[in-house]
C-alpha positions in Angstrom: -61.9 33.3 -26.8 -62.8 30.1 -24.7 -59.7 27.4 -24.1 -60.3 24.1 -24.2 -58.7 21.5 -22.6 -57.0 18.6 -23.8 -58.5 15.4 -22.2 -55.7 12.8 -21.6 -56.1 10.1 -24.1 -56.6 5.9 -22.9 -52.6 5.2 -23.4 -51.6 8.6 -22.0 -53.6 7.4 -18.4 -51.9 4.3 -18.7 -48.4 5.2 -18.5 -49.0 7.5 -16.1 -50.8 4.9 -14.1 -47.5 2.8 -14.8 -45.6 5.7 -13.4 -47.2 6.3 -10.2 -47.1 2.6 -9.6 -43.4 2.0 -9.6 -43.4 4.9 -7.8 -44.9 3.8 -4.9 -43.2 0.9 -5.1 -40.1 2.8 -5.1 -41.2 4.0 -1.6 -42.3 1.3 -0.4 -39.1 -0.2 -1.2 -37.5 3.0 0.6 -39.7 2.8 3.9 -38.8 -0.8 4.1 -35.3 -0.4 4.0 -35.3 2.7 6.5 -37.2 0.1 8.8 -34.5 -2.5 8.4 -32.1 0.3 9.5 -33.8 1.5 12.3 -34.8 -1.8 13.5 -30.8 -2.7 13.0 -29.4 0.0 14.6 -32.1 -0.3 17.9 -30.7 -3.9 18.1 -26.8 -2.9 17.5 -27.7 -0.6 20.7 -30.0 -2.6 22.7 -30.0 -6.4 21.9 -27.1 -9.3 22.2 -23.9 -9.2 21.0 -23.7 -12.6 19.9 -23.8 -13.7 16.8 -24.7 -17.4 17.5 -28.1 -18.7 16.9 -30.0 -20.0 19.5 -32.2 -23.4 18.6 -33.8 -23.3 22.0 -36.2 -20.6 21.1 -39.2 -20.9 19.0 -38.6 -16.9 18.4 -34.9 -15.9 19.5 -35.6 -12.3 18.1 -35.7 -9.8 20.0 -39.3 -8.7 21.3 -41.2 -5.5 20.1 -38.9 -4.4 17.1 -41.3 -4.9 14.7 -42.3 -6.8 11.1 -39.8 -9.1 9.6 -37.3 -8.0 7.5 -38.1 -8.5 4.2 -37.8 -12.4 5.0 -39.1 -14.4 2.4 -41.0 -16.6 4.8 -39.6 -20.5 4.7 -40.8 -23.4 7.0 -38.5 -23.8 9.5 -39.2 -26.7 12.1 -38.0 -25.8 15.7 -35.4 -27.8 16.9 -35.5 -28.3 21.1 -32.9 -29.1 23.0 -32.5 -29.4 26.8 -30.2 -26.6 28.0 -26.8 -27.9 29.4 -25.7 -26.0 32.4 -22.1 -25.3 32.7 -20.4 -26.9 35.4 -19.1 -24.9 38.4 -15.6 -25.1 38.8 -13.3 -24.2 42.0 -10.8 -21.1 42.2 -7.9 -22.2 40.3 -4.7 -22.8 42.1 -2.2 -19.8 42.0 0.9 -20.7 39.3 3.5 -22.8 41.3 6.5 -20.6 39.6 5.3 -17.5 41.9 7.9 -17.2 44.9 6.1 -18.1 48.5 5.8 -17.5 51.8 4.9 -19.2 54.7 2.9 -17.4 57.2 2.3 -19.6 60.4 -1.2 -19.1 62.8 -1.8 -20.8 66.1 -3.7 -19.9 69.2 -3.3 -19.0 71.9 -1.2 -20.9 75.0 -4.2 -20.6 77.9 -6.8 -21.5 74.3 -4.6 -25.3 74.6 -6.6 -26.2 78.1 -9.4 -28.1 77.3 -12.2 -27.4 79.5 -11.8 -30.5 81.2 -8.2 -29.7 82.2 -6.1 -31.4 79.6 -3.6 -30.1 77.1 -5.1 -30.2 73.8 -2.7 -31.9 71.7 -2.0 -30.5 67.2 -4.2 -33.0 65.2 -3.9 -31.3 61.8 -4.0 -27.9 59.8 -5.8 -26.4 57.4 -3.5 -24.6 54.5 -4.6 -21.5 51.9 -3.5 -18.9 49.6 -3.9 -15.5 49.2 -2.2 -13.5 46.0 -0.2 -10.5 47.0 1.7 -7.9 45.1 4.6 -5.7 45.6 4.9 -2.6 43.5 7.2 -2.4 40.7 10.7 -2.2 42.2 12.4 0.5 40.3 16.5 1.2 40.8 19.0 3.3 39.0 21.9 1.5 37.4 25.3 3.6 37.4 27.5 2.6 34.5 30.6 3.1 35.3 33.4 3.6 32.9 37.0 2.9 33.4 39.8 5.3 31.8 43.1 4.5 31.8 46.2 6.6 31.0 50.0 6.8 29.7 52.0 8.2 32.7 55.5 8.4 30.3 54.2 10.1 27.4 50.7 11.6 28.6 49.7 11.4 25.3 47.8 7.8 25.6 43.9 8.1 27.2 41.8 5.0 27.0 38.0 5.1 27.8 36.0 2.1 28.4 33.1 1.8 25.9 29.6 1.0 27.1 28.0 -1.4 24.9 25.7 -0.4 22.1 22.2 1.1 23.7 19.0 0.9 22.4 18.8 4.8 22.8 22.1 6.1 22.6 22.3 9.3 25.5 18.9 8.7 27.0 18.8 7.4 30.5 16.2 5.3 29.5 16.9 1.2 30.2 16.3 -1.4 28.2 13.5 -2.8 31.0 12.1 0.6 31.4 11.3 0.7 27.8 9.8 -2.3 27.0 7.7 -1.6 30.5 6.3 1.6 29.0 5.9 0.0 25.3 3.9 -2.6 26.8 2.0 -0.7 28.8 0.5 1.5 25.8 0.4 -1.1 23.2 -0.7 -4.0 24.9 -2.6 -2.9 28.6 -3.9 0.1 26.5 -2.6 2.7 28.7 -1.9 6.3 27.2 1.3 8.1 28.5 0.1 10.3 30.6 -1.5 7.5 32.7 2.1 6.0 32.6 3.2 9.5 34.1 1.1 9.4 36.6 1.5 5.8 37.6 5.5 6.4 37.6 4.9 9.6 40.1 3.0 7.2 42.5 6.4 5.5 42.2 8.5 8.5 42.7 9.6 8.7 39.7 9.0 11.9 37.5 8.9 11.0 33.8 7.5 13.6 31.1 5.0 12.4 28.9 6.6 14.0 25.6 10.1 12.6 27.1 8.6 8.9 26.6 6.9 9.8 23.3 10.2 10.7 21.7 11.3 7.1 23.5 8.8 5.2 22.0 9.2 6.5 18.3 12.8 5.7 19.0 12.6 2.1 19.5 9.8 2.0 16.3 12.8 3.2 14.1 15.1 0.8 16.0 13.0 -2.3 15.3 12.6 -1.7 11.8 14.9 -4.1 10.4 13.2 -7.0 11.9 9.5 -5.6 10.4 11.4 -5.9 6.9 12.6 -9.6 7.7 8.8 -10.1 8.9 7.3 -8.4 6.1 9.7 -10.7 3.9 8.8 -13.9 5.9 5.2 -13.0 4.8 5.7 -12.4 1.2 7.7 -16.4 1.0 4.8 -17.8 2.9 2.9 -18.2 0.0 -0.7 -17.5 2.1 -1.5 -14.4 3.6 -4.7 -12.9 5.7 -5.2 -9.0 5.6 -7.4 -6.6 6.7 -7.3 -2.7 7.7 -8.9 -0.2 10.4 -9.5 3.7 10.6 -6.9 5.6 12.3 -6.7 9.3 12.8 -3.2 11.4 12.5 -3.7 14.6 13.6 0.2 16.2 12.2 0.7 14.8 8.6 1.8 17.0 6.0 -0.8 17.6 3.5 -3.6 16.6 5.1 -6.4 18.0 7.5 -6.4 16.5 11.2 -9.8 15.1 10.6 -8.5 13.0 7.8 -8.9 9.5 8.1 -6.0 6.9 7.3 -5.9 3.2 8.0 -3.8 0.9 9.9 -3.5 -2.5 7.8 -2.2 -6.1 9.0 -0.8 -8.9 7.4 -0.6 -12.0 8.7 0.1 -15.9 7.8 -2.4 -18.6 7.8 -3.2 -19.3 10.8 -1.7 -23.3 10.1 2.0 -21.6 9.8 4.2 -19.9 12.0 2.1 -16.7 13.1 3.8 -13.6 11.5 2.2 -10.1 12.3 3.3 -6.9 10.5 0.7 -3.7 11.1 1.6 -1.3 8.4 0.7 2.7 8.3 -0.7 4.3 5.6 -3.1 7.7 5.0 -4.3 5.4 2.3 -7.1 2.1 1.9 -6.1 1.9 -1.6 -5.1 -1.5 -3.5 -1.7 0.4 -4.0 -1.0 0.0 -0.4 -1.5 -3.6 -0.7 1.1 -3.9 -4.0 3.3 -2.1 -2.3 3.5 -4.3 0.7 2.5 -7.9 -0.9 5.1 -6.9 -3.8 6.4 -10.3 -5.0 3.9 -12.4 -3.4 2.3 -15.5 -4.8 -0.2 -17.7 -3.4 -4.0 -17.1 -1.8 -5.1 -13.6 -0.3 -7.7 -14.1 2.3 -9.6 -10.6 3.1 -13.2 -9.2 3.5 -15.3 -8.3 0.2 -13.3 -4.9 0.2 -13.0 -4.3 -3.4 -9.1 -3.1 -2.7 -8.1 -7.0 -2.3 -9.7 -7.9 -5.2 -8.2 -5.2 -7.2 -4.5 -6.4 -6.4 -5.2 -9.7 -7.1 -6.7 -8.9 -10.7 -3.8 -7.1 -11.6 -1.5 -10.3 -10.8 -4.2 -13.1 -12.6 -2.6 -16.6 -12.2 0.0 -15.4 -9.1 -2.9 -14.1 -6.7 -5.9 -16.0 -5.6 -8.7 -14.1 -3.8 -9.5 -16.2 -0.9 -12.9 -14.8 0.5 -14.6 -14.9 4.4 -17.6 -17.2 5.5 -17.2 -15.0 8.5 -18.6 -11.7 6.5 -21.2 -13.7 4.5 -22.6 -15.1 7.5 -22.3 -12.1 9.5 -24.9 -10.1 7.2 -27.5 -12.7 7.5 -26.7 -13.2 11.7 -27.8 -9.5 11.7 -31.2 -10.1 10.2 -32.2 -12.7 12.2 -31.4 -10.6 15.5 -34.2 -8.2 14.6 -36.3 -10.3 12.3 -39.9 -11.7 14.4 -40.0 -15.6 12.6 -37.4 -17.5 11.0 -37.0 -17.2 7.6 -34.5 -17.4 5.1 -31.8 -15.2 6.4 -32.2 -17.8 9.6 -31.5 -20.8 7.2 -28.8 -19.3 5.6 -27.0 -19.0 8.9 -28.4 -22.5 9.9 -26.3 -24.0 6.1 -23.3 -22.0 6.9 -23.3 -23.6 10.7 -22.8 -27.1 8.8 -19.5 -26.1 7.3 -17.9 -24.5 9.9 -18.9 -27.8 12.1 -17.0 -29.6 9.8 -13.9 -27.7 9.9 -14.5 -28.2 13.9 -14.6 -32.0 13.5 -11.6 -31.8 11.1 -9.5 -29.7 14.1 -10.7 -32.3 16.8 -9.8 -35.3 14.5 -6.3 -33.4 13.8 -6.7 -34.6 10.0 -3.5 -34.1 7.9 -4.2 -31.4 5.0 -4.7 -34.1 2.5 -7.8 -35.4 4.7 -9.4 -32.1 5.1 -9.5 -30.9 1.6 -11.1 -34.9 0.9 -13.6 -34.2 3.9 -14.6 -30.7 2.5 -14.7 -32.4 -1.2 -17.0 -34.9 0.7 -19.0 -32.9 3.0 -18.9 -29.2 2.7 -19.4 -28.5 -1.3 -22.6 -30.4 -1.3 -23.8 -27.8 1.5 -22.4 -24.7 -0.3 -23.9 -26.4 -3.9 -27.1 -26.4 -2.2 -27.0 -22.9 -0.3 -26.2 -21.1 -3.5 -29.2 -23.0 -5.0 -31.3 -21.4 -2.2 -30.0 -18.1 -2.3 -30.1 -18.0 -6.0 -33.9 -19.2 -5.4 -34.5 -16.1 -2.8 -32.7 -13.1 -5.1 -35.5 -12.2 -7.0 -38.3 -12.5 -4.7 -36.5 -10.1 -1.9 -35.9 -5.9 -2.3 -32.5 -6.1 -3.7 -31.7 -3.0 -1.7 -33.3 -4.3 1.5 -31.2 -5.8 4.7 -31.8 -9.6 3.0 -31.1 -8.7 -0.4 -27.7 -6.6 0.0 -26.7 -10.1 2.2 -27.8 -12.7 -0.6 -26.3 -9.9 -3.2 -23.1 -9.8 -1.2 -22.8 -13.7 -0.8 -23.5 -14.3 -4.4 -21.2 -11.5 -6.1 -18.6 -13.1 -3.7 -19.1 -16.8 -3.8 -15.8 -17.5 -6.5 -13.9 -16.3 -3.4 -15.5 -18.0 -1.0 -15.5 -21.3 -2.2 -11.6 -20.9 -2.8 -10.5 -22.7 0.9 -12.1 -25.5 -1.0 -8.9 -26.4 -2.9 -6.3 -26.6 -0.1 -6.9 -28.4 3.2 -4.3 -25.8 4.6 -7.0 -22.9 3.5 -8.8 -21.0 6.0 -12.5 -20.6 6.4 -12.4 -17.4 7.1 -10.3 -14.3 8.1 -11.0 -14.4 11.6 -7.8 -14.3 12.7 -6.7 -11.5 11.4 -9.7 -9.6 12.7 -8.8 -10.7 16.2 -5.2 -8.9 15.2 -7.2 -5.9 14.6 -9.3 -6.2 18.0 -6.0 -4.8 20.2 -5.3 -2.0 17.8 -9.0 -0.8 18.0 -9.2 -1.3 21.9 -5.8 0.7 22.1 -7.7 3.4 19.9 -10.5 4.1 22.5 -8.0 5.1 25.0 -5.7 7.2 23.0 -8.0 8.6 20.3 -5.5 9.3 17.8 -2.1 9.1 16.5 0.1 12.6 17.4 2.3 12.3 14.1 2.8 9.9 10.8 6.4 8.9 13.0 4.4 8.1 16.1 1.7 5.8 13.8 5.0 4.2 12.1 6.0 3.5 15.1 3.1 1.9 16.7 2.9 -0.5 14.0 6.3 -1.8 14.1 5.6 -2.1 17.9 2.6 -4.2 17.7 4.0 -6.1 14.8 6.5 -7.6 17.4 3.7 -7.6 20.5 1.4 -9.6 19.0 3.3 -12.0 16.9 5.4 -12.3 20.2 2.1 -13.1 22.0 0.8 -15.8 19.1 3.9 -17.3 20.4 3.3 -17.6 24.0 5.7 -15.5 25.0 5.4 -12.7 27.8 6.1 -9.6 25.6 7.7 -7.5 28.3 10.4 -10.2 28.2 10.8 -10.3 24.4 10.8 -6.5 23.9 13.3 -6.5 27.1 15.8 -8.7 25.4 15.6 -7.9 22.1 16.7 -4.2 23.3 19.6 -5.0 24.7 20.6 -7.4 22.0 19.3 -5.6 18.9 21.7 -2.8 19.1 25.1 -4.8 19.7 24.0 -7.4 16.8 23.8 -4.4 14.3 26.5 -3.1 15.7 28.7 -5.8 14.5 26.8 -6.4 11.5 25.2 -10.2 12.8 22.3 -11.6 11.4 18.8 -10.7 13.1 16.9 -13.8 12.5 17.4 -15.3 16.0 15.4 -11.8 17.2 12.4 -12.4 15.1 9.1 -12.9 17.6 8.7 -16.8 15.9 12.5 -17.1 16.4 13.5 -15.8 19.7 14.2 -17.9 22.3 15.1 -15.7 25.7 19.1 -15.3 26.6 21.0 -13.7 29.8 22.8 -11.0 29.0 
């Protein structure tokens, strides 16, 4: 019996023509976007780490990368401009508070013949510095402790009491502790390095010994990371952001397990506050938990957690979004991309309004005169940037490198044209990225946190650190002091609010 076969009829061929067409388009779509990656990730390795654009080059991409990134190509007119050297400044003059002294140099008595046989006679001299250091001085300080005694009855035996100590039986200082806090959490270096450099000082100090230490004085400085974290909650406008952290002992969980070390902060117009919070958890719940009670603007990145939080508190929690993100996603485009296309004129518009929050912090404008300059100058710029993206969105691969950055920009803009309604608003979250940035250089060195105690710890320590720093003050004094007056204050039941970093002004004790 012979088969026949079926011929495909005219609509049949169509739709399968249909088919293989958005197929390929599918891939096309696919290669692209692998070649936005790989061209990303060659210039994330090989290129500049800057993100500022440079108007003196007619093509400030980097050379040999390959085709544009899905730029939807625009006429951009190159702008030059005569480079402006830096001026070379002198060795600056060593800090007058350093202690000095005088080291005299003459010549020789037969050198003060002249060769015609007269005494040469002092005309002048010539003065200059050097720096030089003197190890750390470390001494032993012997507390001794009177008794006294009832020679009648013998019953009577008085001891004299030691004030209250920062770690009650450890031999441990006050100075010696903040030394080695500082050392780890702000000069980055892990305890063992500590052990090492107090053996060059002939000192022998365990490594677990100042571990245990360490986590001490995190549960000691607690109570002033509550009146911080309640400081922050009144403020009325908070920054936040978060970082991976790895804890290799926590209950529960596997070593590899990744958990996040969050900050919160207060506009950057107010009296810096600085708490760093632990959690094995990024999600909004950790936010509620810490911002519980708060009321005013949250400033974060487009992590969907921030925006979650404040939708469960509509009409008490504004999400306050980051020009710094948004731009950042286009910045990265036109490192890689050969012409200058849209992605470079998005990052040219955003340049305007971060100009005019320059000019505003130049002028020193009152809050009242930025928001009417914004009102004035920057929404007409953002009014006319979302008309150009919105123009872009369809023409662009939505999943390519320029469409995920218009896509971000756009799903985001509510939030980021928030700062428009204060002049006390922030731009962007910056700031709080910079609090991240000693965290994260901390990381490299130490890898990972031992225990969830050790983590808790750390953040209560750079809570103090670096709101102590945002305050000009040396840290190793502030930690110093506070130890030795921490412990009698709760003692007897004072207030701490003098203590706090933004408070603290230094005392002899």
């Amino acid at each position: 019996m012979t088969q026949t076969t079926q011929i495909p009829s005219q609509s049949d061929l169509e739709k399968e023509v249909l088919r293989l067409q958005s197929k390929i388009l599918d891939l096309e779509a696919t290669n692209a976007r692998l070649m936005d990656n790989l061209r990303l990730s060659q210039q994330a390795r090989f290129g500049r780490k800057s993100e500022k654009l440079s108007d003196d080059d007619d093509n400030p991409m980097l050379p040999g990368i390959g085709q544009v990134f899905d730029e939807a190509s625009v006429d951009v007119e190159p702008k030059k401009q005569a480079k402006k050297r830096a001026a070379q400044g002198g060795r600056k003059p060593l800090p007058e508070k350093l202690p000095r002294e005088e080291a005299t140099h003459d010549i020789q008595e037969h050198e003060k013949v002249c060769s015609c046989g007269h005494p040469l006679h002092c005309i002048g001299k010539e003065e200059s510095e050097q720096l030089e250091v003197i190890p750390a001085q470390v001494k032993v300080i012997k507390n001794v402790r009177y008794k006294y005694g009832c020679k009648s009855c013998e019953d009577t035996i008085i001891l004299a009491k030691m004030p209250p100590q920062a770690l009650p039986k450890s031999m441990a200082g006050p100075g010696l502790l903040a030394h080695i806090m500082v050392s780890k959490f702000d000069d980055h270096l892990p305890l063992y390095r500590q052990c090492e450099m107090w053996q060059r000082a002939g000192v022998d100090l365990d490594r677990t010994t100042m571990g245990r230490w360490v986590m001490g004085c995190g549960e000691l400085l607690m109570p002033l990371i509550d009146l911080m974290k309640q400081d922050i909650i009144a403020s009325g406008s908070v920054q936040a952001d978060e970082t991976g952290v790895q804890v290799m002992n926590e209950k529960g969980r596997q070593n590899k397990s990744k958990s996040f070390m969050w900050v919160f902060k207060t506009a950057a117009d107010q009296k810096s506050k600085i708490v760093y919070h632990y959690s094995p958890s990024r999600s909004s719940d950790v936010i509620s938990s810490i911002l519980s009670g708060f009321e005013g603007y949250l400033q974060s990145d487009g992590y969907a957690g921030y925006a979650k939080f404040a939708k469960t508190r509509p009409g008490e929690i504004t999400n306050l979004g980051c020009w710094a993100h948004a731009r950042r996603k286009f910045v990265e485009i036109t490192k890689v991309a050969t012409k200058k296309g849209v992605a470079y004129e998005a990052v040219k518009r955003i340049a305007q309004i971060y100009k005019i929050e320059k000019q505003s912090r130049d002028d020193k404008l009152s809050v009242e005169e930025i928001w009417k300059r914004r009102q004035k100058k920057s929404k007409p710029i953002l009014e006319d940037l979302k008309e150009f993206l919105l123009k872009y969105q369809g023409a662009v691969p939505p999943k390519g490198l320029l469409g995920v950055a218009i896509s971000y920009t756009l799903r985001n803009w509510d939030s980021l044209i928030v700062y428009l309604e204060r002049g006390d608003l922030e731009i962007d979250n910056n700031a709080t990225e910079r609090c991240i940035k000693p965290f994260a250089v901390g990381r490299k060195n130490w890898m990972f946190k031992g225990c969830v105690k050790g983590a808790e710890a750390s953040a209560a320590i750079y809570s103090l650190i670096e709101t102590a720093k945002s305050h000009g003050h040396n840290p190793y004094n502030y930690l110093r002091d506070i130890l030795i007056r921490l412990p009698i204050k709760i003692a007897a039941g004072e207030t701490l609010d003098d203590l706090l970093p933004y408070n603290w002004k230094p005392q002899s004790i």
